[in-house]
N, CA, C, O and CB atoms as a CASP TS submission, in Angstrom:
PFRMAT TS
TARGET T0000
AUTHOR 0000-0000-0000
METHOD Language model
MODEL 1
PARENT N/A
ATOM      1  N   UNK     1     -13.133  70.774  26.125  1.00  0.00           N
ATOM      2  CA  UNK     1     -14.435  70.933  25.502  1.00  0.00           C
ATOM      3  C   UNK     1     -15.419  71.405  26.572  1.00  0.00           C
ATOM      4  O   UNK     1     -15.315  71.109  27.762  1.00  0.00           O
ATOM      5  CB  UNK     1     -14.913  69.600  24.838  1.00  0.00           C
ATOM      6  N   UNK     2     -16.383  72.166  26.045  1.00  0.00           N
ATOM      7  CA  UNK     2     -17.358  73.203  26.986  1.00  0.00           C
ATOM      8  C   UNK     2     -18.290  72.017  27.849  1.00  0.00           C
ATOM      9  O   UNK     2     -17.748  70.915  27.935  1.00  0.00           O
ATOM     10  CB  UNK     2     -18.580  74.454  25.817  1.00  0.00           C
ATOM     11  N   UNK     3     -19.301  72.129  28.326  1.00  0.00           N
ATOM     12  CA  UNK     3     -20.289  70.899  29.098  1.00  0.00           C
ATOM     13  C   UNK     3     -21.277  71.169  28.165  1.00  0.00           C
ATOM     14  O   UNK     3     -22.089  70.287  27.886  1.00  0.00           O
ATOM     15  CB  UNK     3     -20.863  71.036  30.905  1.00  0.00           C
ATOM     16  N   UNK     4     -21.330  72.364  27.593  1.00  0.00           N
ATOM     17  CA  UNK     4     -23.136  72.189  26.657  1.00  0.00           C
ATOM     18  C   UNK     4     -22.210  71.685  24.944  1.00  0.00           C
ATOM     19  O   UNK     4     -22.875  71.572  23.915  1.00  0.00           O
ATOM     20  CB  UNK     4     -24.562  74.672  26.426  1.00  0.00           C
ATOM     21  N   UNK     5     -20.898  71.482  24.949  1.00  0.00           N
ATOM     22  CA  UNK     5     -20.693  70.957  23.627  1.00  0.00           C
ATOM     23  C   UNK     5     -20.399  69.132  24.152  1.00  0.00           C
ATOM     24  O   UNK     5     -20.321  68.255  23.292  1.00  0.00           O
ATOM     25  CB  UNK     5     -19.169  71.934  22.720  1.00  0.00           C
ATOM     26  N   UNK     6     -20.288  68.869  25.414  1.00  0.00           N
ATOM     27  CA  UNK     6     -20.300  67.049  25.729  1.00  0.00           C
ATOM     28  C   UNK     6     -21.527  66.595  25.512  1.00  0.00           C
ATOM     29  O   UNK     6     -21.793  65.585  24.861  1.00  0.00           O
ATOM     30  CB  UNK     6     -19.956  66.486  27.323  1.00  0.00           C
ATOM     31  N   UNK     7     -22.401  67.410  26.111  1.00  0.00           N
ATOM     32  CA  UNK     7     -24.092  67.212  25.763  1.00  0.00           C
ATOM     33  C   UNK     7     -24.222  66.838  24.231  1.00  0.00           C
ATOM     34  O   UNK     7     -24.523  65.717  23.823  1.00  0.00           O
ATOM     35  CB  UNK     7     -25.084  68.784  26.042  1.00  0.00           C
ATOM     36  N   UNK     8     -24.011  67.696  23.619  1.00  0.00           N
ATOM     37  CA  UNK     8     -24.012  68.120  22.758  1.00  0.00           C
ATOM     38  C   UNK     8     -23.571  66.693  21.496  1.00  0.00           C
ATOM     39  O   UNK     8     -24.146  66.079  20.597  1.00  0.00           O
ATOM     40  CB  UNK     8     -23.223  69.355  23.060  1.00  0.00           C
ATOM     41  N   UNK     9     -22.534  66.711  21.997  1.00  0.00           N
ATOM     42  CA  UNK     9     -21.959  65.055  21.219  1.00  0.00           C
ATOM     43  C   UNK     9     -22.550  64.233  22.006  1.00  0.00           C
ATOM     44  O   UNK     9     -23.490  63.825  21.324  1.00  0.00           O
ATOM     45  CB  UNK     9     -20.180  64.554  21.196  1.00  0.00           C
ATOM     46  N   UNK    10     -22.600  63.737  22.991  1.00  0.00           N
ATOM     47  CA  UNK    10     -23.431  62.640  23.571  1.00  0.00           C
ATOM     48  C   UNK    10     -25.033  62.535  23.148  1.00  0.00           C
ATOM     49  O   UNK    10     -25.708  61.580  23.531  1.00  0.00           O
ATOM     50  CB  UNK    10     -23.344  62.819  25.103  1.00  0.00           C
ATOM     51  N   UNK    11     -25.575  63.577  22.339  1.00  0.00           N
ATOM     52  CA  UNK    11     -26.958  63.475  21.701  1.00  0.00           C
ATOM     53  C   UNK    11     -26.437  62.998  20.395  1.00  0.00           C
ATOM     54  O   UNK    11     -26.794  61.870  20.055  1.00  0.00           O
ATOM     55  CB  UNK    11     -27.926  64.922  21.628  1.00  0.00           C
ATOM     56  N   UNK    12     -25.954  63.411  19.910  1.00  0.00           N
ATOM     57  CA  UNK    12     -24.997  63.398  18.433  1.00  0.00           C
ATOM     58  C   UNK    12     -24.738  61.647  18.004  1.00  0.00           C
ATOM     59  O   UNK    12     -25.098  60.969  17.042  1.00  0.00           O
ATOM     60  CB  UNK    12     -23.092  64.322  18.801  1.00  0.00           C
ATOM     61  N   UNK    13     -23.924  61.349  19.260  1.00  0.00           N
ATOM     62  CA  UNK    13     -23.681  60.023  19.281  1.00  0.00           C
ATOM     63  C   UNK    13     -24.862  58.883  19.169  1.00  0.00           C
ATOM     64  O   UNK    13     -24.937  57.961  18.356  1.00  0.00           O
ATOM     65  CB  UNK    13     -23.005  59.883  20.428  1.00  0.00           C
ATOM     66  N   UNK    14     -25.613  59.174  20.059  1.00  0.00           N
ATOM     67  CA  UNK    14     -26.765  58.299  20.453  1.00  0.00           C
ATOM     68  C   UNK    14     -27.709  58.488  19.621  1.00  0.00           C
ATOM     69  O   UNK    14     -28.572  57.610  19.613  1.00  0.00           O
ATOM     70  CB  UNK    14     -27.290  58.475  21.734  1.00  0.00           C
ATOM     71  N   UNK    15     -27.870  59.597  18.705  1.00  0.00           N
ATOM     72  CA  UNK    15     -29.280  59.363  17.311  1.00  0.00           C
ATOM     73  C   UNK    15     -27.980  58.997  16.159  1.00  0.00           C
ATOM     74  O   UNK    15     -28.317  58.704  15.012  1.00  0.00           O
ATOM     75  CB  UNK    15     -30.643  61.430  16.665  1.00  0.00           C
ATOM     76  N   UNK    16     -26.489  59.030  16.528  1.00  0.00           N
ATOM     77  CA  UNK    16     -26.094  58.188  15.219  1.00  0.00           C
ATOM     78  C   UNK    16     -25.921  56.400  15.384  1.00  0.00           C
ATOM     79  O   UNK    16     -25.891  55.418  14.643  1.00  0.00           O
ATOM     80  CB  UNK    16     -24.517  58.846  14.713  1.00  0.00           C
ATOM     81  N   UNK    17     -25.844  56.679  16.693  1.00  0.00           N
ATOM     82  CA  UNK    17     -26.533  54.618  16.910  1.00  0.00           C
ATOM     83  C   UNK    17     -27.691  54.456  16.824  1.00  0.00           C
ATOM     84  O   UNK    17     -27.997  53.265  16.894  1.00  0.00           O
ATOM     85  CB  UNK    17     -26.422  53.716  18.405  1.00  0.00           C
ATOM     86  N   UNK    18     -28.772  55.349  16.660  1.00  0.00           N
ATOM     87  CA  UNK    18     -30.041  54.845  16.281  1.00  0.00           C
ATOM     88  C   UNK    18     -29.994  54.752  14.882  1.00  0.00           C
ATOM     89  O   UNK    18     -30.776  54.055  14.236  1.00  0.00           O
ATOM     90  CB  UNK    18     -31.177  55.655  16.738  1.00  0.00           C
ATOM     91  N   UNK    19     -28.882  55.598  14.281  1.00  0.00           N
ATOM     92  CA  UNK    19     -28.935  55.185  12.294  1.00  0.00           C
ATOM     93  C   UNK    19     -28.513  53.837  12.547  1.00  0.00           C
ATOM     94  O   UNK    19     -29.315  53.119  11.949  1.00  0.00           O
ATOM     95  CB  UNK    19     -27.572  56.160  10.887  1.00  0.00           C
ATOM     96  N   UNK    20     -27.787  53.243  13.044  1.00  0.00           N
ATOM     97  CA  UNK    20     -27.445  51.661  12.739  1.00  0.00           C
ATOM     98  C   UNK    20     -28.308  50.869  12.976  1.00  0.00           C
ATOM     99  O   UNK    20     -28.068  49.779  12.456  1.00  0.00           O
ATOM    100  CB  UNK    20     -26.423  51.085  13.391  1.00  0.00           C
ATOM    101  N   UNK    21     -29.508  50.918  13.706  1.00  0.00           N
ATOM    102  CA  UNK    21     -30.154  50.321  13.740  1.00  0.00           C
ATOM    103  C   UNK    21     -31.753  50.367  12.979  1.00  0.00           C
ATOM    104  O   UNK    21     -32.608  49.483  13.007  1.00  0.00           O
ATOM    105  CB  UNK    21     -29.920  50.276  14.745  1.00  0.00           C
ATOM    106  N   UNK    22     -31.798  51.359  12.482  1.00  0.00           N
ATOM    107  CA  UNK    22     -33.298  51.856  11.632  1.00  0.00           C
ATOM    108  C   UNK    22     -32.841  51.836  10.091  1.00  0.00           C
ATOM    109  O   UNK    22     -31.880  52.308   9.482  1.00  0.00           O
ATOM    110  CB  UNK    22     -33.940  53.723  12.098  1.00  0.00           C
ATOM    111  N   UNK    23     -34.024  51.034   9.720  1.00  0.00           N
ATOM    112  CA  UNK    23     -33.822  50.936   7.783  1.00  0.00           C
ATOM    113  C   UNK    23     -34.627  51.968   6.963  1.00  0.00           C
ATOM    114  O   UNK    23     -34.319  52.563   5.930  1.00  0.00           O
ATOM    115  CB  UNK    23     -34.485  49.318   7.051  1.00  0.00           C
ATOM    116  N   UNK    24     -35.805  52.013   7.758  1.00  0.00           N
ATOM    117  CA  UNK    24     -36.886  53.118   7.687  1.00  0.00           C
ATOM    118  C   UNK    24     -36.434  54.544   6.815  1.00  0.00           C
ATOM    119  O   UNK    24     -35.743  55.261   7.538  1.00  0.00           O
ATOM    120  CB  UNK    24     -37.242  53.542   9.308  1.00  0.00           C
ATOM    121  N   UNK    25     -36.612  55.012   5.715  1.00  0.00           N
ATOM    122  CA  UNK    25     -35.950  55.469   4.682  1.00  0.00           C
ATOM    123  C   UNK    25     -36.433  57.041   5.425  1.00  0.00           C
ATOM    124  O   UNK    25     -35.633  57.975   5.456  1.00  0.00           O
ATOM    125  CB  UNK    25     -36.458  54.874   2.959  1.00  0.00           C
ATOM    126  N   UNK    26     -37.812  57.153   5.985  1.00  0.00           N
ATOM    127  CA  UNK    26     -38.021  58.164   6.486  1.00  0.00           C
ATOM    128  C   UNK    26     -37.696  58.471   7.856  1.00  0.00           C
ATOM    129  O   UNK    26     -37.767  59.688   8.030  1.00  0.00           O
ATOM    130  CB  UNK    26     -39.032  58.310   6.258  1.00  0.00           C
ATOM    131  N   UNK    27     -37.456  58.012   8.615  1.00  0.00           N
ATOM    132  CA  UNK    27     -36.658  57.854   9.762  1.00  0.00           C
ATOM    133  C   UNK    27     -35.315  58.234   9.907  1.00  0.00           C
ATOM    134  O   UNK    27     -34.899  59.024  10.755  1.00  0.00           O
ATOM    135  CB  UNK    27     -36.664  56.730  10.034  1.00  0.00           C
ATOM    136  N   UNK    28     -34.474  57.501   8.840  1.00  0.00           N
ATOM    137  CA  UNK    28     -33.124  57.794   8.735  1.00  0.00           C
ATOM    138  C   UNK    28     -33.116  59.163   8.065  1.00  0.00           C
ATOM    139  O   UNK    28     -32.000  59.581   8.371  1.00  0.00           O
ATOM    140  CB  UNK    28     -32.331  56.693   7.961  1.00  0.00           C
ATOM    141  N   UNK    29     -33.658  60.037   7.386  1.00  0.00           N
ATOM    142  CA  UNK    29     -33.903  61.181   7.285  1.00  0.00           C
ATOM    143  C   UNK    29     -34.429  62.681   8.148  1.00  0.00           C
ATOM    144  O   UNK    29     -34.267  63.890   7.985  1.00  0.00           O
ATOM    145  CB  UNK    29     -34.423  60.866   6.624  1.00  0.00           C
ATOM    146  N   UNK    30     -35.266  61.634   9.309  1.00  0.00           N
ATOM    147  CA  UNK    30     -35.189  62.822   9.897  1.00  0.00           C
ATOM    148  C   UNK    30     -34.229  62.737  11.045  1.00  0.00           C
ATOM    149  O   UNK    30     -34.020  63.683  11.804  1.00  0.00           O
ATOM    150  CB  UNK    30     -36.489  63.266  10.278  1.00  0.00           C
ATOM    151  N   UNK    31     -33.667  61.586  11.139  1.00  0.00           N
ATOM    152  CA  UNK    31     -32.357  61.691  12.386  1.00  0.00           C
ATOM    153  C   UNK    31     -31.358  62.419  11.884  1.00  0.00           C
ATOM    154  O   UNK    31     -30.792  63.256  12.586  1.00  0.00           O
ATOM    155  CB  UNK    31     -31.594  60.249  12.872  1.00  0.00           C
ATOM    156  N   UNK    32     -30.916  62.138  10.264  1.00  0.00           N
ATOM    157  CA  UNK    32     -30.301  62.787  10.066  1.00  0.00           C
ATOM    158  C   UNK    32     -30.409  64.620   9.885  1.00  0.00           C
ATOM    159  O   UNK    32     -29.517  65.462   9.997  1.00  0.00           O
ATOM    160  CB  UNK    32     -30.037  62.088   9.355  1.00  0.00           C
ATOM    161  N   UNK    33     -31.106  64.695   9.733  1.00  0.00           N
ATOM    162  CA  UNK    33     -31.869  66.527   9.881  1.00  0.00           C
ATOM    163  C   UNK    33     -31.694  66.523  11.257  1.00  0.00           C
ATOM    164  O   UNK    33     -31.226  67.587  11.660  1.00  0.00           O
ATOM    165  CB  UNK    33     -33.866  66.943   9.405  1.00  0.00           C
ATOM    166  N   UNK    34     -31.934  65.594  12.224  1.00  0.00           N
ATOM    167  CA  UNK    34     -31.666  66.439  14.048  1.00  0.00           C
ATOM    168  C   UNK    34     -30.217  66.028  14.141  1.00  0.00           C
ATOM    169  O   UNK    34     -29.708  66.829  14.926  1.00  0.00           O
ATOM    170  CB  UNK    34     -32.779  65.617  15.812  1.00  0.00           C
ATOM    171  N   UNK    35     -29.432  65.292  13.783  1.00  0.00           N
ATOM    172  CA  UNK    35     -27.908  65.407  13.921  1.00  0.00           C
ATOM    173  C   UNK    35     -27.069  66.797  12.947  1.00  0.00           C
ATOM    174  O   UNK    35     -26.073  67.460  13.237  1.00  0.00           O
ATOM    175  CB  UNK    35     -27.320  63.788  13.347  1.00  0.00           C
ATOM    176  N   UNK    36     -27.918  66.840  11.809  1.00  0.00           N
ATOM    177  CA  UNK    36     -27.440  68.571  11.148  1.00  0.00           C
ATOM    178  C   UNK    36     -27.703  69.500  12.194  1.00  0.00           C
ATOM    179  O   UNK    36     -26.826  70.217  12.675  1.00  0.00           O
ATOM    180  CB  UNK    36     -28.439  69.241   9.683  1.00  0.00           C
ATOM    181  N   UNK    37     -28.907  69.502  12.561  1.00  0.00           N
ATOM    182  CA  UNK    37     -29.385  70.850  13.240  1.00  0.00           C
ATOM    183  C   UNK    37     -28.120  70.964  14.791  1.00  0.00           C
ATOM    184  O   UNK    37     -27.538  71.894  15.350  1.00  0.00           O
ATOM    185  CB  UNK    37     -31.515  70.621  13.812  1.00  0.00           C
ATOM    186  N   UNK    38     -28.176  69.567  14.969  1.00  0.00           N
ATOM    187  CA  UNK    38     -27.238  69.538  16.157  1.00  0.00           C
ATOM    188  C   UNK    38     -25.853  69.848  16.388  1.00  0.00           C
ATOM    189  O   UNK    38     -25.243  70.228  17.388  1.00  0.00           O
ATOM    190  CB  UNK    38     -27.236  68.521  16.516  1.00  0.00           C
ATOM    191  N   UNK    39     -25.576  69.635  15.426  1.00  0.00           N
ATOM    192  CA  UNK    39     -24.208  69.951  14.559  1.00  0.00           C
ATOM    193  C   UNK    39     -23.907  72.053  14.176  1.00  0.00           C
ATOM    194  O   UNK    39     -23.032  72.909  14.044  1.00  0.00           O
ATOM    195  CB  UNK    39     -24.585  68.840  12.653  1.00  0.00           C
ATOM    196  N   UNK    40     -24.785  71.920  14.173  1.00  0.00           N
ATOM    197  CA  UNK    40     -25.284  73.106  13.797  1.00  0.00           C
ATOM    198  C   UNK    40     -25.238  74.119  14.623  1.00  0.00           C
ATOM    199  O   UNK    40     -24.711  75.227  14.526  1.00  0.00           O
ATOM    200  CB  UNK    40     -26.385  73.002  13.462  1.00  0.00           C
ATOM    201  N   UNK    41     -25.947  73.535  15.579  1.00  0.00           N
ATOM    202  CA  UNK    41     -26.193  74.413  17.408  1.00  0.00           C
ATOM    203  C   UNK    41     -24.536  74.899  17.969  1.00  0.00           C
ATOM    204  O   UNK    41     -24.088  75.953  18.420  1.00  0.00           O
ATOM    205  CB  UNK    41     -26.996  72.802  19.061  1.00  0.00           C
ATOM    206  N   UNK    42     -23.937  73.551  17.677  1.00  0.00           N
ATOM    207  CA  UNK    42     -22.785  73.489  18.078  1.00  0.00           C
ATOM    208  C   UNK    42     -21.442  74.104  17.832  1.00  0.00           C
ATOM    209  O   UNK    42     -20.452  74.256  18.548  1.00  0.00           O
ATOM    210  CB  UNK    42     -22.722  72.642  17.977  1.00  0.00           C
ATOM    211  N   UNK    43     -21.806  74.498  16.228  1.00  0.00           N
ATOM    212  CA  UNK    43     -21.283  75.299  15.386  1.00  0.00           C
ATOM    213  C   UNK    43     -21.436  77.152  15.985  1.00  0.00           C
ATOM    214  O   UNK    43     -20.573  77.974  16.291  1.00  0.00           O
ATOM    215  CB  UNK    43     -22.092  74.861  13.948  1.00  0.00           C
ATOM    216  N   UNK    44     -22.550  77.203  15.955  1.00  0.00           N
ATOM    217  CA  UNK    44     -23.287  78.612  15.935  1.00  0.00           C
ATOM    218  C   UNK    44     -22.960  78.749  17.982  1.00  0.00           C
ATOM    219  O   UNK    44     -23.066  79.868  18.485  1.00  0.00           O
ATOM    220  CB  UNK    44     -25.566  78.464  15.143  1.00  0.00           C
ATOM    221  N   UNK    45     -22.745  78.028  18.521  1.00  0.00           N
ATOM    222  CA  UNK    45     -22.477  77.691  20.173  1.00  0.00           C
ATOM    223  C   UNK    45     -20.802  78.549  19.869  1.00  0.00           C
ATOM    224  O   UNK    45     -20.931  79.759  20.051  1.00  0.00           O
ATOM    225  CB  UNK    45     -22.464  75.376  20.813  1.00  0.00           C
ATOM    226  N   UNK    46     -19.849  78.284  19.602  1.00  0.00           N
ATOM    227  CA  UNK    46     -18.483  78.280  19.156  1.00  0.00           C
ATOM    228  C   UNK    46     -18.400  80.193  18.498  1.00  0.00           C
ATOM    229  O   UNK    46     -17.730  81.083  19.022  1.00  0.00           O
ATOM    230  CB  UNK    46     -18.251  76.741  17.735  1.00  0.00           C
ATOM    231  N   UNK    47     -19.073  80.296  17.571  1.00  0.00           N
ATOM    232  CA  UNK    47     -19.097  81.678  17.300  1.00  0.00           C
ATOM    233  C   UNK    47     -19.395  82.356  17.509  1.00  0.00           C
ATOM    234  O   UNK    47     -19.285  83.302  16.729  1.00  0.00           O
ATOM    235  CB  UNK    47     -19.225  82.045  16.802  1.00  0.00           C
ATOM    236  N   UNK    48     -20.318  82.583  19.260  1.00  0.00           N
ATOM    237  CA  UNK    48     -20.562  83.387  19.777  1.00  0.00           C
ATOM    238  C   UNK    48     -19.576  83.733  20.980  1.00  0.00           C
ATOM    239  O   UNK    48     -19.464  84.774  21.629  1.00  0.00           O
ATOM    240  CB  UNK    48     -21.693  83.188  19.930  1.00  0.00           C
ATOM    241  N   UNK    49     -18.854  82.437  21.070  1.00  0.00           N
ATOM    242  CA  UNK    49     -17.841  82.733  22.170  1.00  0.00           C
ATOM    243  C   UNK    49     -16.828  83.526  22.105  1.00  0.00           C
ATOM    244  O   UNK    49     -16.091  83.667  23.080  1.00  0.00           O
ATOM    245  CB  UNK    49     -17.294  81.785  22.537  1.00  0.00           C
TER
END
């Protein structure tokens, strides 16, 4: 795996342990929108290679 796709999951990881801990209905919505987008990067990272 590349070093900007470890980054990459190691951000991934760490706002999905912040879902376990937040109940906050709007909160858990926008972590989840920066784990898509991140997901995303990572995706669009891969098809340029």
């Amino acid at each position: 795996m590349c070093e900007h796709c470890v980054e990459l999951d190691r951000r991934i990881n760490h706002l999905k342990g912040l879902l376990a801990k937040v109940t906050d209905a709007q909160t858990v919505a926008a972590i989840g929108a920066m784990v898509e987008k991140i997901e995303a990067e990572k995706i669009a990272l891969h098809l340029t290679k």
